[in-house]
C-alpha positions as a Markdown table, in Angstrom:
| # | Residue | x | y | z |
|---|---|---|---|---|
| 1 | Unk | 37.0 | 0.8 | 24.5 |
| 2 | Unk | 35.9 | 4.0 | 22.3 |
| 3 | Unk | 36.0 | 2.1 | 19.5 |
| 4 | Unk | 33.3 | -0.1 | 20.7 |
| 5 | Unk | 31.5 | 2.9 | 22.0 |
| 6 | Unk | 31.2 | 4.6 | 18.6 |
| 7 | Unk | 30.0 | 1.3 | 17.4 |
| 8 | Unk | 27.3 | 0.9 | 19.8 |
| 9 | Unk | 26.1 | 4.6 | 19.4 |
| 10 | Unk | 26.2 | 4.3 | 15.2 |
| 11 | Unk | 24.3 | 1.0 | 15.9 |
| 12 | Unk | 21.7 | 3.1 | 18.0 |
| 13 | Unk | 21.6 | 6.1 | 15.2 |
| 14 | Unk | 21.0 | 3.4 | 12.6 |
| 15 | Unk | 18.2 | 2.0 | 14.7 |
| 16 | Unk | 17.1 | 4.8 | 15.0 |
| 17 | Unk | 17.1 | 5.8 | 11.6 |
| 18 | Unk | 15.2 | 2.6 | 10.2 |
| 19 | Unk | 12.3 | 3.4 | 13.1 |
| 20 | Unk | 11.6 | 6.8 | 11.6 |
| 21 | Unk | 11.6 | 5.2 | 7.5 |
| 22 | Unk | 9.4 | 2.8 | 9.0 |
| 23 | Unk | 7.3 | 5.5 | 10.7 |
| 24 | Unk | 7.2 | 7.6 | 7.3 |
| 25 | Unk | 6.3 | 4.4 | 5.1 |
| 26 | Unk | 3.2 | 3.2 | 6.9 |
| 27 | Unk | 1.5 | 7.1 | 7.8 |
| 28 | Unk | 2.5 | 7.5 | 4.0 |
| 29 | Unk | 1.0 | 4.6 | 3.5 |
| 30 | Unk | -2.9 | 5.3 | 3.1 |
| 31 | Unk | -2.1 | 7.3 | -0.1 |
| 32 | Unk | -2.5 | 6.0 | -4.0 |
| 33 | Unk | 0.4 | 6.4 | -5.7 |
| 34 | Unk | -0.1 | 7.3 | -9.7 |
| 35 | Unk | 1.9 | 4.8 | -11.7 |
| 36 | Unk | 0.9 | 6.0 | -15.0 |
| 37 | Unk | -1.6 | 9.1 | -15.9 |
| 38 | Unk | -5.2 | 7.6 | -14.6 |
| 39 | Unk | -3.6 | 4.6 | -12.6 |
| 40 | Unk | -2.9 | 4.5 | -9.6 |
| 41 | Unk | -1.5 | 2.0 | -6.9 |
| 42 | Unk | -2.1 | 1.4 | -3.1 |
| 43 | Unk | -2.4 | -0.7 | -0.1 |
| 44 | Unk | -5.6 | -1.4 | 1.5 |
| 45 | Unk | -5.1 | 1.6 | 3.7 |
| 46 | Unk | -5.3 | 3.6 | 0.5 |
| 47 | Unk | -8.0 | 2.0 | -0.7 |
| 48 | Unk | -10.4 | 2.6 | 2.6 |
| 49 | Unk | -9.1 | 6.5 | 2.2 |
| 50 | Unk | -12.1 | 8.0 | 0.6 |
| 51 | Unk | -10.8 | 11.6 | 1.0 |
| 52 | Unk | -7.4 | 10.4 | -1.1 |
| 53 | Unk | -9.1 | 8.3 | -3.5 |
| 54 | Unk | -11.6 | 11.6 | -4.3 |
| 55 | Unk | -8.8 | 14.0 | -4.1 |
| 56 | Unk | -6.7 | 12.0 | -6.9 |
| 57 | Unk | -10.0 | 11.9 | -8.8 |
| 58 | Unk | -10.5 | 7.9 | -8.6 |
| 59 | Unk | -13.6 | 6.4 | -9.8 |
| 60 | Unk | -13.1 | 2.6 | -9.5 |
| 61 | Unk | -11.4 | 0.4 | -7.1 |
| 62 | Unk | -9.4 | -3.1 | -8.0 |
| 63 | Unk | -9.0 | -5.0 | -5.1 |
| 64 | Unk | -6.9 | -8.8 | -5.6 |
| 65 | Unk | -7.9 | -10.4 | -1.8 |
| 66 | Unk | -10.4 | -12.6 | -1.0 |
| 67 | Unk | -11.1 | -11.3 | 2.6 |
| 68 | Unk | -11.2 | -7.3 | 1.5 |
| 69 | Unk | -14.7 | -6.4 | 1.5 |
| 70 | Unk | -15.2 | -2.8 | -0.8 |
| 71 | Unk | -15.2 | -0.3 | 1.4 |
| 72 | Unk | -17.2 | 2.8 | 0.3 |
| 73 | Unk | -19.7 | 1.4 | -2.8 |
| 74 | Unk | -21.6 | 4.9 | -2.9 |
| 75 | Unk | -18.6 | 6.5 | -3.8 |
| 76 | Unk | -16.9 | 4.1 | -6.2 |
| 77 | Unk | -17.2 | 1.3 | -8.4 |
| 78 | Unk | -15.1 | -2.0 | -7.1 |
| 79 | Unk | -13.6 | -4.9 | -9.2 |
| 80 | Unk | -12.9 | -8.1 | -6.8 |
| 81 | Unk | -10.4 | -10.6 | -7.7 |
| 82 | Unk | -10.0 | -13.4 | -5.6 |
| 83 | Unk | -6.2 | -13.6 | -3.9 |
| 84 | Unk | -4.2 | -15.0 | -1.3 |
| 85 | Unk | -2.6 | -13.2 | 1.6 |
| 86 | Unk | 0.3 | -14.4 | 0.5 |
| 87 | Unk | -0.2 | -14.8 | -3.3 |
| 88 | Unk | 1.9 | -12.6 | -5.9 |
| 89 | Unk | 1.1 | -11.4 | -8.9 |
| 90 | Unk | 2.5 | -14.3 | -10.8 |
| 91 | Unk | -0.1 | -16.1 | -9.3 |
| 92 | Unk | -2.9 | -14.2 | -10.4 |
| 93 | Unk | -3.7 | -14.2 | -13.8 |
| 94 | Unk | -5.9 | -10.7 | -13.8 |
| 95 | Unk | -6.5 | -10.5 | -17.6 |
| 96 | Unk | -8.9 | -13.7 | -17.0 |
| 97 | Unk | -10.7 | -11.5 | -14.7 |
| 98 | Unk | -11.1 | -8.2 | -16.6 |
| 99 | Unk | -11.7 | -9.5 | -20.3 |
């Protein structure tokens, strides 16, 4: 019986403990991440985050959805390429879009 008990409590802590990742990925989530020195990578969430995108000295904006309207055209210079929600990166060929 305490067997099963200690089961069902590591089961709860490990719950638990995927919640909080979760938790920390998505607020962490409306942040550019540099990749390489003047490149940087995001999610949408980053890319509506003027405040970031300033702070991390970003000029222009490439977006690969269809739906994602730019978000702040004052402030920076946007690059559209047409995507899927569900398209990969395989399936975009993006050097036919920026030659």
């Amino acid at each position: 019986m305490m067997e099963q008990s200690d089961d069902s409590f590591r089961n709860q802590i490990s719950a638990l403990l995927r919640a909080i990742n979760v938790t920390r990925f998505f607020k962490e989530d409306n942040v550019p991440c540099q990749i390489e020195e003047g490149l940087f990578l995001g999610s949408i969430a980053a890319a509506n985050n003027k405040n970031a995108l300033k702070s991390s000295n970003i000029t222009h904006v490439l977006t690969v959805a269809s739906s994602l309207r730019p978000a702040h055209t004052n402030d920076f210079v946007y690059k559209v390429i047409p995507g899927r929600w569900n398209c990969s990166f395989n399936d975009v060929n993006l050097v036919f879009y920026l030659e």
